[in-house]
KENU-27186 format. One line per field, with one value per atom (N, C-alpha, C): residue in three letters; residue number from 0; x, y, z. Coordinates in steps of 0.2 Angstrom, whole numbers, plus 5000, padded with zeros to 4 digits. Atoms other than C-alpha are relative to their C-alpha. Example, Ala and Ser with C-alpha at 12.3 -4.5 7.8 and 13.67 -1.06 7.14 Angstrom:
2
residuo: ALA ALA ALA SER SER SER .
num: 0 0 0 1 1 1 .
east: 5004 5062 5004 4996 5068 4996 .
north: 4994 4978 5006 4994 4995 5005 .
up: 5000 5039 5000 4999 5036 5003 .
***
This chain:
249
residuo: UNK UNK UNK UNK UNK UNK UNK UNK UNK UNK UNK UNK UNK UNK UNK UNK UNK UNK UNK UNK UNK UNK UNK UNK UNK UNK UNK UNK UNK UNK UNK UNK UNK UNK UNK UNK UNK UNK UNK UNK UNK UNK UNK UNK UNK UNK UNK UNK UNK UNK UNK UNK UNK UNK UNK UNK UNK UNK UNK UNK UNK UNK UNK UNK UNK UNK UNK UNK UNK UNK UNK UNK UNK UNK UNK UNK UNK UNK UNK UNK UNK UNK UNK UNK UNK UNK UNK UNK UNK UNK UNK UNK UNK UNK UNK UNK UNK UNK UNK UNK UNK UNK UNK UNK UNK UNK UNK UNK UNK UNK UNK UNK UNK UNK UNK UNK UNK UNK UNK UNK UNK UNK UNK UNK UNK UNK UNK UNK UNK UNK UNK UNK UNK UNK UNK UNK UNK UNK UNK UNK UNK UNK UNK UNK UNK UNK UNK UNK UNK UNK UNK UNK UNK UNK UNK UNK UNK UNK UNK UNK UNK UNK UNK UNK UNK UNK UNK UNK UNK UNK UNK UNK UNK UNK UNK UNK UNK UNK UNK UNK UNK UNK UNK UNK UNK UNK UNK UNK UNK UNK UNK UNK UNK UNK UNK UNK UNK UNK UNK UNK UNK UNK UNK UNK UNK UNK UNK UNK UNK UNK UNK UNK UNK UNK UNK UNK UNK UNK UNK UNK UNK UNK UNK UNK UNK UNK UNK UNK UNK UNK UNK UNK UNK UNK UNK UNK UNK UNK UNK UNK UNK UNK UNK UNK UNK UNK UNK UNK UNK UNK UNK UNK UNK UNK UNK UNK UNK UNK UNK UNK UNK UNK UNK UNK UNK UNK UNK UNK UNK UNK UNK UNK UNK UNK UNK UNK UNK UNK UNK UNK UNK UNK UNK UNK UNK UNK UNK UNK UNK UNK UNK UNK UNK UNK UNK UNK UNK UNK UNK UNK UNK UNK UNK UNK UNK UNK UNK UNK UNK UNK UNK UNK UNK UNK UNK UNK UNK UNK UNK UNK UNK UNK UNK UNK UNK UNK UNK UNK UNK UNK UNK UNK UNK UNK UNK UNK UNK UNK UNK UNK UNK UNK UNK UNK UNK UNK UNK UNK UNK UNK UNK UNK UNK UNK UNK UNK UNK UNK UNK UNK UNK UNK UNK UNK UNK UNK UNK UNK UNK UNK UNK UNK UNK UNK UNK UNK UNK UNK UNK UNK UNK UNK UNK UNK UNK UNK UNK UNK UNK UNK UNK UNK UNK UNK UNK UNK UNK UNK UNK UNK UNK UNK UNK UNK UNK UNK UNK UNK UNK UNK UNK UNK UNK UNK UNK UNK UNK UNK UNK UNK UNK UNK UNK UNK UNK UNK UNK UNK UNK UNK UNK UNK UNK UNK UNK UNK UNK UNK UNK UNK UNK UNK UNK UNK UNK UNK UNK UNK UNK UNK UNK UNK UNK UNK UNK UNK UNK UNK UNK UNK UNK UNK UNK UNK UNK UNK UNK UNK UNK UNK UNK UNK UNK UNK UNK UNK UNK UNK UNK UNK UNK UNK UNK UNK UNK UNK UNK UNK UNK UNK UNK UNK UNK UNK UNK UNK UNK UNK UNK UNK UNK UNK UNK UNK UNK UNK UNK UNK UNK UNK UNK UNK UNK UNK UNK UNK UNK UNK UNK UNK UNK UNK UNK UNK UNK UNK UNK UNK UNK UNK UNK UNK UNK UNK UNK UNK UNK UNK UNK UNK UNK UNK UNK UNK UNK UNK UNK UNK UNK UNK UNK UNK UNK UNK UNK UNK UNK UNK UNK UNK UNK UNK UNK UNK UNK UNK UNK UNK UNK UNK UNK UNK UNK UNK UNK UNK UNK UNK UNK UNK UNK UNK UNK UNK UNK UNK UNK UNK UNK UNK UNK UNK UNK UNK UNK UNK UNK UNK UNK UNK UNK UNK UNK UNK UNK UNK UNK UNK UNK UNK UNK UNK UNK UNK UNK UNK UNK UNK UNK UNK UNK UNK UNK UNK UNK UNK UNK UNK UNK UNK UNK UNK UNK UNK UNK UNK UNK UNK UNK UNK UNK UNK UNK UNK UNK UNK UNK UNK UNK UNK UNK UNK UNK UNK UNK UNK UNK UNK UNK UNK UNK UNK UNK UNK UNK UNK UNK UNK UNK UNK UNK UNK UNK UNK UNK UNK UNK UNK UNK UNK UNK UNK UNK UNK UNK UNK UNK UNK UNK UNK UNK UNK UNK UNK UNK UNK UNK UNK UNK UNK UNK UNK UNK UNK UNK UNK UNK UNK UNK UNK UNK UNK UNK UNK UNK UNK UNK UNK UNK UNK UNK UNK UNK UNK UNK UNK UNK UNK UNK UNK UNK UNK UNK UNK UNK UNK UNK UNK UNK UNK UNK UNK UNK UNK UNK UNK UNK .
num: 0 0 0 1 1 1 2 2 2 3 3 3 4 4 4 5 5 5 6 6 6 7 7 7 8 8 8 9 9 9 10 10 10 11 11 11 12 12 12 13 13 13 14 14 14 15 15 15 16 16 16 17 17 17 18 18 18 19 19 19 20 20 20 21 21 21 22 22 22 23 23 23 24 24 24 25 25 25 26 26 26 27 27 27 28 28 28 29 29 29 30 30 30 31 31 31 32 32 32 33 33 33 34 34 34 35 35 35 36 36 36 37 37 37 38 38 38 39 39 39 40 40 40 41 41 41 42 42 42 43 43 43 44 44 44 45 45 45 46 46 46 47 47 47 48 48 48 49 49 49 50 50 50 51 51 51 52 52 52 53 53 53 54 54 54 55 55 55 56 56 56 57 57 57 58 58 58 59 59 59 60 60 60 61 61 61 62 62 62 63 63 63 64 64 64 65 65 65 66 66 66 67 67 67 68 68 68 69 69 69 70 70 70 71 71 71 72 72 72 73 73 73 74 74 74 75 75 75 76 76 76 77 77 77 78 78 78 79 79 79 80 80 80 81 81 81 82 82 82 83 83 83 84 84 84 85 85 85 86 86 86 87 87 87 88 88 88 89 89 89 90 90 90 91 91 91 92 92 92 93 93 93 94 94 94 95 95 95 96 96 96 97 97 97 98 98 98 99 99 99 100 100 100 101 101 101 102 102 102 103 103 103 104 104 104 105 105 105 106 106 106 107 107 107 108 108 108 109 109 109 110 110 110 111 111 111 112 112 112 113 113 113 114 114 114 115 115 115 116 116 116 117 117 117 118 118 118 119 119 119 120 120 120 121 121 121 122 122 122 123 123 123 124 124 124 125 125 125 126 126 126 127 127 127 128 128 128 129 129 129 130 130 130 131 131 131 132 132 132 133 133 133 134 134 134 135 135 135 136 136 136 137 137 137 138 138 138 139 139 139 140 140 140 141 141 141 142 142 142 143 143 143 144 144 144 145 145 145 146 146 146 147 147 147 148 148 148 149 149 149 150 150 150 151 151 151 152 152 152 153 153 153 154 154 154 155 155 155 156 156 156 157 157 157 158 158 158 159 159 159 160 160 160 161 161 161 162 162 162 163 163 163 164 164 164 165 165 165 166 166 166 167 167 167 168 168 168 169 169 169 170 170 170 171 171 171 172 172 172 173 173 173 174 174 174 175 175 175 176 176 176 177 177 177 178 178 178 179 179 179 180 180 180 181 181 181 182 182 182 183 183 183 184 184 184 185 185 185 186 186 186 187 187 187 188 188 188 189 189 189 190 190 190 191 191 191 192 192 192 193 193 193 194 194 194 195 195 195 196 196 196 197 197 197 198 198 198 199 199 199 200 200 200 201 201 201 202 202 202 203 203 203 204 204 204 205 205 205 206 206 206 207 207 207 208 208 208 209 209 209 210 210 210 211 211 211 212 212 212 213 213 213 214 214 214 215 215 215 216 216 216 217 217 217 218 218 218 219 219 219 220 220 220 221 221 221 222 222 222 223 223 223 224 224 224 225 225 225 226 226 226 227 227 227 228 228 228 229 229 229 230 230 230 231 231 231 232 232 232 233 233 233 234 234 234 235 235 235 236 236 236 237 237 237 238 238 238 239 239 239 240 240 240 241 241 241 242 242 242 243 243 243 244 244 244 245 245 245 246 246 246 247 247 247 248 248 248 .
east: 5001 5036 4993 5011 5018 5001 5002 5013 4995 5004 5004 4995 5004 4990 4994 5004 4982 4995 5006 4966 4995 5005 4957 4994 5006 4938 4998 5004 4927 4996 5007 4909 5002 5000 4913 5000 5005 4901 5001 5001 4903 5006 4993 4921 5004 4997 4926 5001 4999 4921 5004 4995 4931 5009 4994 4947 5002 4996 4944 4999 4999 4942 5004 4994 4958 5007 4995 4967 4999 5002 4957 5000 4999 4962 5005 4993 4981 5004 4998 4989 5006 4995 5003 4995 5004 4995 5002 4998 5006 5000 5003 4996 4996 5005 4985 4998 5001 4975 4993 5005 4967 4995 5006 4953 4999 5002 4953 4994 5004 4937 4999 5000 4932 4993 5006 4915 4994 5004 4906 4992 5007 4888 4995 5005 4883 4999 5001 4884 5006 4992 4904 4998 4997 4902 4996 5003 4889 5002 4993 4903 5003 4995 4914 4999 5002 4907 4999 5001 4901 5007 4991 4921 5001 4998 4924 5005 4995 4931 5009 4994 4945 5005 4998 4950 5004 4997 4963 4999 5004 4957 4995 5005 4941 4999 5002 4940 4996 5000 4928 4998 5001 4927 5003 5001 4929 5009 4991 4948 5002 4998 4957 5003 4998 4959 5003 4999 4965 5008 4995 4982 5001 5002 4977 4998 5004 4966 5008 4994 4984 5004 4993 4995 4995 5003 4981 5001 4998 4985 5006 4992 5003 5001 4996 5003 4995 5001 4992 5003 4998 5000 5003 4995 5011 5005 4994 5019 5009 4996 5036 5001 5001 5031 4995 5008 5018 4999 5001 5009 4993 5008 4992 4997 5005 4979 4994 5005 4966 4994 5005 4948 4996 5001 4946 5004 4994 4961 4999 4999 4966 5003 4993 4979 4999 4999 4983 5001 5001 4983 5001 5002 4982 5010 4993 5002 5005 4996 5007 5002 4995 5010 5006 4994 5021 5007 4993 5032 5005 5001 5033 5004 4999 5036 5009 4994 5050 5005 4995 5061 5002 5001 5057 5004 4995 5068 5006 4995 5082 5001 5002 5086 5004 4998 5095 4998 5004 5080 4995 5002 5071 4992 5004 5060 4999 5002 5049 4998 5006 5039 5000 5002 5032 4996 5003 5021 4992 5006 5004 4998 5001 4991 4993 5005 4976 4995 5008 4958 4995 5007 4941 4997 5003 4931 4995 5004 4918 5003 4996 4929 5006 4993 4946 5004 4994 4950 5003 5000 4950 5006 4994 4967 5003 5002 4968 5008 4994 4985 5005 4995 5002 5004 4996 5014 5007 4995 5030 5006 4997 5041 5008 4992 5059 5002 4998 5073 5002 4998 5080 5004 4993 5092 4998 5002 5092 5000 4998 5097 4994 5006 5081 4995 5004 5072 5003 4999 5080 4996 5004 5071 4994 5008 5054 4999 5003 5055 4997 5004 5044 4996 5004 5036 4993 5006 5019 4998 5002 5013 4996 5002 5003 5003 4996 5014 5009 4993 5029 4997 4999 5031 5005 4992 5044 4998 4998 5049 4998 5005 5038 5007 4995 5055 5001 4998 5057 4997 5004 5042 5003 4991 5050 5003 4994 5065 4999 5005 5057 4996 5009 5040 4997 5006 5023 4999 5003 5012 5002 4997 5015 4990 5008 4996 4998 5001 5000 4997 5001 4998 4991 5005 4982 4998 4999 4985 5006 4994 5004 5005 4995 5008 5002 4994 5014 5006 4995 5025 5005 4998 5030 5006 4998 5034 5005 4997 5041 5009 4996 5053 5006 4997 5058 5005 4995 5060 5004 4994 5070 5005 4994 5080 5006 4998 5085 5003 4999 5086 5007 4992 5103 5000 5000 5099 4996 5002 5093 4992 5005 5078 4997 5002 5069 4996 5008 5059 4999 5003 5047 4998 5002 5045 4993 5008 5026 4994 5004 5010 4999 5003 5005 4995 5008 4989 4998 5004 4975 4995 5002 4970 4992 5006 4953 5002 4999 4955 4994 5004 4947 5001 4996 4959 4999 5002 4957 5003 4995 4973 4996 4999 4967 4991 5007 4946 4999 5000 4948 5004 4993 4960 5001 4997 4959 5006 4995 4965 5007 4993 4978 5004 4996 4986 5001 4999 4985 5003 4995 4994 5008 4996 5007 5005 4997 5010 5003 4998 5012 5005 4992 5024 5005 4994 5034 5004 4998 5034 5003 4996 5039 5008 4995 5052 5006 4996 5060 5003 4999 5057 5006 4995 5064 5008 4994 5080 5002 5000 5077 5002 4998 5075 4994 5004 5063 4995 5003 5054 5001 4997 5065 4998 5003 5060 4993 5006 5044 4998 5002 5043 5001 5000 5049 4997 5005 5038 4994 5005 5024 5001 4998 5032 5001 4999 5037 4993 5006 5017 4996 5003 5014 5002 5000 5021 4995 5007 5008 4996 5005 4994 5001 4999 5003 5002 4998 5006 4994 5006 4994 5003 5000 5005 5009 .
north: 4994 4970 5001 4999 4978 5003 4998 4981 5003 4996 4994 4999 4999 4993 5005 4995 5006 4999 5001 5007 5007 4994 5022 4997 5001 5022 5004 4994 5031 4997 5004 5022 4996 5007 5006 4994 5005 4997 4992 5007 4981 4994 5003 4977 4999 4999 4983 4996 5006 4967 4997 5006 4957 5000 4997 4969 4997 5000 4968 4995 5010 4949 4999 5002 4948 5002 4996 4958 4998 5003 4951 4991 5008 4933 4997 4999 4937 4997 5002 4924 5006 4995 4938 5002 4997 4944 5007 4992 4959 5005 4994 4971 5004 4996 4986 5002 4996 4991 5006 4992 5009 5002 5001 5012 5008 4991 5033 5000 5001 5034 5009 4996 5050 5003 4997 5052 4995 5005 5037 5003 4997 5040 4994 5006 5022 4994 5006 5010 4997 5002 5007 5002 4999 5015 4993 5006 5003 4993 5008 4987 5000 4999 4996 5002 5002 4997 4995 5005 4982 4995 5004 4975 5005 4995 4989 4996 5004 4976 4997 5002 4974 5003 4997 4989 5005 4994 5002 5007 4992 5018 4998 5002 5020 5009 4994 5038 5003 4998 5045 5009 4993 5064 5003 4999 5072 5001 5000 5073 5004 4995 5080 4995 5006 5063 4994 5008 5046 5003 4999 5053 5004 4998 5062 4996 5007 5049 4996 5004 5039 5002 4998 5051 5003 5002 5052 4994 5005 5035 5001 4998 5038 5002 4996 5051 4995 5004 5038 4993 5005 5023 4998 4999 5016 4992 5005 5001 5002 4998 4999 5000 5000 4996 5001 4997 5003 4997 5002 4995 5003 5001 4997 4995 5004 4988 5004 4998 4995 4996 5004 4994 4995 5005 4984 4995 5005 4972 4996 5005 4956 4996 5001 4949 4993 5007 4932 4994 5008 4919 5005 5000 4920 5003 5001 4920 5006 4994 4938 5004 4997 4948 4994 5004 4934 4999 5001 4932 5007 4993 4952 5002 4999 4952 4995 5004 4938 5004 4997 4947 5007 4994 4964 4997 5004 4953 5002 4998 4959 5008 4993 4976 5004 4998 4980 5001 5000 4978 5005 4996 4993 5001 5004 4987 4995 5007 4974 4999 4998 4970 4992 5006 4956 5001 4998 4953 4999 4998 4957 4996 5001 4949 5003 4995 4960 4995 5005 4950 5003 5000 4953 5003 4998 4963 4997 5003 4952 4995 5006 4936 5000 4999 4937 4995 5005 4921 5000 5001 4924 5006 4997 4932 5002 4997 4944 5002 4999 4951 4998 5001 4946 5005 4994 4959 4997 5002 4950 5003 4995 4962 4999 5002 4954 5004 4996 4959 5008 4992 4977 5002 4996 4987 5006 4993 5004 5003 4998 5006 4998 5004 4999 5006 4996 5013 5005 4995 5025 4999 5002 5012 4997 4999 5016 4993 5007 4999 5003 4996 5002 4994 5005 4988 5001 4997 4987 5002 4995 5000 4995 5001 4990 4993 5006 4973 5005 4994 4988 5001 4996 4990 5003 4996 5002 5001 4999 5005 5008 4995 5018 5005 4994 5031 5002 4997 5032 5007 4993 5043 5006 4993 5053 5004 4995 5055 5003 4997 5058 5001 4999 5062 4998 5002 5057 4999 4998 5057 5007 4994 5072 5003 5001 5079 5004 4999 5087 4998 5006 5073 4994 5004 5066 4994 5008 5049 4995 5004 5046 5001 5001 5049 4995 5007 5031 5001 4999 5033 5005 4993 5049 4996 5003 5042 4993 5003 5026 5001 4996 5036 5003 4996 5047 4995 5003 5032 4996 5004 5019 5003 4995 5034 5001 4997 5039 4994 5008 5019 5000 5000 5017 4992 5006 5000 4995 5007 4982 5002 4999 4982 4990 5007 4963 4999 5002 4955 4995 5008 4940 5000 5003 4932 4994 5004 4928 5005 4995 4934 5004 4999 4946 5004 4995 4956 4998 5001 4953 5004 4993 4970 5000 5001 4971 5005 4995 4979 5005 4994 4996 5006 4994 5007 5006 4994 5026 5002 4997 5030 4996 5002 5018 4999 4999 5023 5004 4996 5035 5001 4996 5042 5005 4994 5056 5000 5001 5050 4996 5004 5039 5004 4999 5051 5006 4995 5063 4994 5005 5049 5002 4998 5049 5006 4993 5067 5001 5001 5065 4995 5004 5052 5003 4997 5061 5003 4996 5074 4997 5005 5061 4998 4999 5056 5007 4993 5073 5006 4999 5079 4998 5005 5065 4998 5000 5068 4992 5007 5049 4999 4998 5053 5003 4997 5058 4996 5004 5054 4992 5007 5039 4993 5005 5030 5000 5002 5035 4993 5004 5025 4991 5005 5010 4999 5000 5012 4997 5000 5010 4993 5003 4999 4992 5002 4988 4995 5002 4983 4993 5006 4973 4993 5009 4955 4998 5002 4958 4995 5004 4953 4994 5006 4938 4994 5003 4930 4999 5003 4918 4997 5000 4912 5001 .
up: 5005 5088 4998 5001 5084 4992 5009 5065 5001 5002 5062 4993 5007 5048 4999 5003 5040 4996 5006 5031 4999 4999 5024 4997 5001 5019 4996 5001 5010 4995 5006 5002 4999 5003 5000 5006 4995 5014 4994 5004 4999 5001 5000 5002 5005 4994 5018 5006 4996 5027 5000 5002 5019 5003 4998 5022 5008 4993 5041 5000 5000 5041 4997 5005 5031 5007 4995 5045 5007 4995 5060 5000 5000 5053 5000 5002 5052 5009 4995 5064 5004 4996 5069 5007 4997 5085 5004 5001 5088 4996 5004 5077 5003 4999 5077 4994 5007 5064 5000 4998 5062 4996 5005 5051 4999 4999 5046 4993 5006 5036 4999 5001 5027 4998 5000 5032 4996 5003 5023 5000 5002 5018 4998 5004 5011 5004 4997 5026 5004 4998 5027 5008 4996 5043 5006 5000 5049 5001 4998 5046 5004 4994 5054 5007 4993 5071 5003 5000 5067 5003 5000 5068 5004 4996 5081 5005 4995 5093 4998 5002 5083 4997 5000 5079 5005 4995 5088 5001 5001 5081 4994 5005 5072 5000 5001 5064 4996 5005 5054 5000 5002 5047 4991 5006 5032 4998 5002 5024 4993 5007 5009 4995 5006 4998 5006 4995 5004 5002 4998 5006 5008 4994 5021 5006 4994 5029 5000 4998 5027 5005 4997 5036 5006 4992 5052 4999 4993 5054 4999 4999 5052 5007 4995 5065 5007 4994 5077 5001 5001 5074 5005 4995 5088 4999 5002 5080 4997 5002 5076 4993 5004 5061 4995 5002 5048 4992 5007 5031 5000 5003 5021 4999 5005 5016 5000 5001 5006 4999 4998 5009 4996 5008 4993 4998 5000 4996 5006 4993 5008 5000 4999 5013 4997 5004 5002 5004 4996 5017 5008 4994 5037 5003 4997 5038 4998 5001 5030 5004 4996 5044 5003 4996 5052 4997 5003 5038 5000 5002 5036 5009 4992 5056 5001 5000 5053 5000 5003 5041 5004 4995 5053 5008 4992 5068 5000 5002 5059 5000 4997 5067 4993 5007 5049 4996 5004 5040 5002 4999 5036 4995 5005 5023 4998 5005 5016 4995 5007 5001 4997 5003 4991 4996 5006 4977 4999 4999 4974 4992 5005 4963 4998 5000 4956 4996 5000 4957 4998 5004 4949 5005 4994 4961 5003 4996 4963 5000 4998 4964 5000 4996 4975 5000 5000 4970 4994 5005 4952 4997 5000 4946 4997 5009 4931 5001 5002 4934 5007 4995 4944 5000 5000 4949 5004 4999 4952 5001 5000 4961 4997 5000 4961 5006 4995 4971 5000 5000 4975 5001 5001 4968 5001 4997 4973 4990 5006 4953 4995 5006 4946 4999 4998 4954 4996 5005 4939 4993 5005 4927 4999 4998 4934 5003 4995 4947 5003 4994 4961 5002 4998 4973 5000 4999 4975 5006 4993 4989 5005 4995 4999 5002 4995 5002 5002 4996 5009 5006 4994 5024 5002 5000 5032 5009 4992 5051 4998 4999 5058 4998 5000 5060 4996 5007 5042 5000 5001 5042 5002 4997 5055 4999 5005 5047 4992 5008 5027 4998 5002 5030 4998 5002 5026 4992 5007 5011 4997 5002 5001 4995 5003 4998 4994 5005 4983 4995 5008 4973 5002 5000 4971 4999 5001 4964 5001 4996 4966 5004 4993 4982 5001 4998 4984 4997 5004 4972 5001 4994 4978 5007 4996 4994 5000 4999 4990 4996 5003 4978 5008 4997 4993 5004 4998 5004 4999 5001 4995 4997 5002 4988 5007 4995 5006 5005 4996 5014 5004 4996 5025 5000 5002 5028 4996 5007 5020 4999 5005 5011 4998 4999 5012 4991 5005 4996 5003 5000 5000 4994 5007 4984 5001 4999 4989 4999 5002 4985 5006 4994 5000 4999 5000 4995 4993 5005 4984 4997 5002 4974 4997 5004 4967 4992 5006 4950 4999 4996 4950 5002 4995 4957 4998 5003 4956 4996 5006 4944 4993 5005 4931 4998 5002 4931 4994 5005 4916 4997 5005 4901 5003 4997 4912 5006 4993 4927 4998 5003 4918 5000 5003 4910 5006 4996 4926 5005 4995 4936 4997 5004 4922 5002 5000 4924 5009 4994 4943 5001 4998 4943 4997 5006 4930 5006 4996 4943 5008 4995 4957 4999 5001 4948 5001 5000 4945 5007 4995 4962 5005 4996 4969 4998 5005 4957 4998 5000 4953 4991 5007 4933 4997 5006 4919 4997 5004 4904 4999 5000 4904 5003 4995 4919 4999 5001 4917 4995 5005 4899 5005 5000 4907 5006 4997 4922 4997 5003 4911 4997 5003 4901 5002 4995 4915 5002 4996 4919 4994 5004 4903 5002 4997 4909 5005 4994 4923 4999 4999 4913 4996 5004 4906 5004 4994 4923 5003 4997 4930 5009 4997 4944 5004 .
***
């Protein structure tokens, strides 16, 4: 079975390395991983040819937000299976996709996930917040549960069958999407209760009061779209994130 991994780009020649070495180090060896950049200007593109040999597709051209760059590697993809990792993250040891490939042997299981830990951007060993997903209940997800996006994987057909990104949304199209797809699931649904990706903190929702509260408003609208719930879930969404930073392991 082949894992697809996705990676978009865009200006960030200082971290990029690390990612593809994170993915080129990954004992599973039934992967692909596709690199859609969005036109880089500062050097990224540079790494990435540099690591050319180990790439499946290497795209770069201009895009409409990272949600776009995501759903070209989507529609190139050719594993049976597809995840993330962004250009800013890496996988928390050599043996992630294998466990991820394991639980995936199971033709029942249609999802995986596990828990992420978000790192210091200049040091990846050093480890500010834990995001300990727990198990899944379809029912959690009215009380703003939601895994974290880049340790999910999902059998490519889903998309297929529930579609992509949604390029409305400018920052919670994960949400969005994972809303749609655990909403919709037929079958099992896996947690690995292990770290599998290491975040750099940073991320584009939480650079400003502006963007916070324009995330906010988009998840609302995630919710609601996805007839999942409201202000309610949202609160506990948010609400949900404070144990984070009190967890060290």
């Amino acid at each position: 079975m082949r894992i697809s991994v996705i990676t978009a780009t865009w200006n960030c020649a200082g971290t990029v390395g690390d990612c593809l070495a994170s993915v080129s180090g990954q004992s599973y060896a039934a992967r692909e991983h596709l690199l859609i950049d969005g036109g880089s200007r500062d050097g990224t593109l540079d790494v990435l040819h540099a690591h050319r040999a180990g790439l499946a597709v290497l795209v770069s051209e201009p895009d409409e937000g990272i949600y776009d760059a995501l759903n070209k590697g989507i529609a190139r993809a050719t594993g049976e299976v597809v995840g993330f990792l962004h250009a800013d993250d890496v996988y928390a040891d050599a043996q992630v996709l294998e466990r991820v490939a394991a639980a995936f042997a199971d033709p029942a299981v249609d999802a995986v996930y596990g828990d992420l830990v978000y790192v210091r951007k200049a040091d990846t060993g050093r480890v500010v917040r834990h995001w300990r997903s727990g198990a899944y209940d379809p029912a959690r997800l009215r009380r703003g549960w939601m895994p974290p996006h880049p340790t999910l994987y999902l059998r490519r057909a889903l998309y297929e069958r529930h579609g992509v990104f949604d390029r409305r949304y400018r920052i919670a199209g994960d949400y969005d999407l994972m809303l749609r797809m655990l909403s919709r699931l037929t079958g099992q649904v896996v947690y690995l209760p292990q770290v599998l990706v290491r975040m750099r903190v940073g991320g584009e929702s939480n650079r400003s009061l502006s963007r916070i509260l324009r995330k906010s408003r988009e998840d609302y609208r995630a919710l609601r779209e996805n007839g999942i719930g409201g202000a309610g879930a949202l609160a506990w969404k948010n609400l949900s994130k404070v144990p984070q930073f009190f967890r060290r392991g």
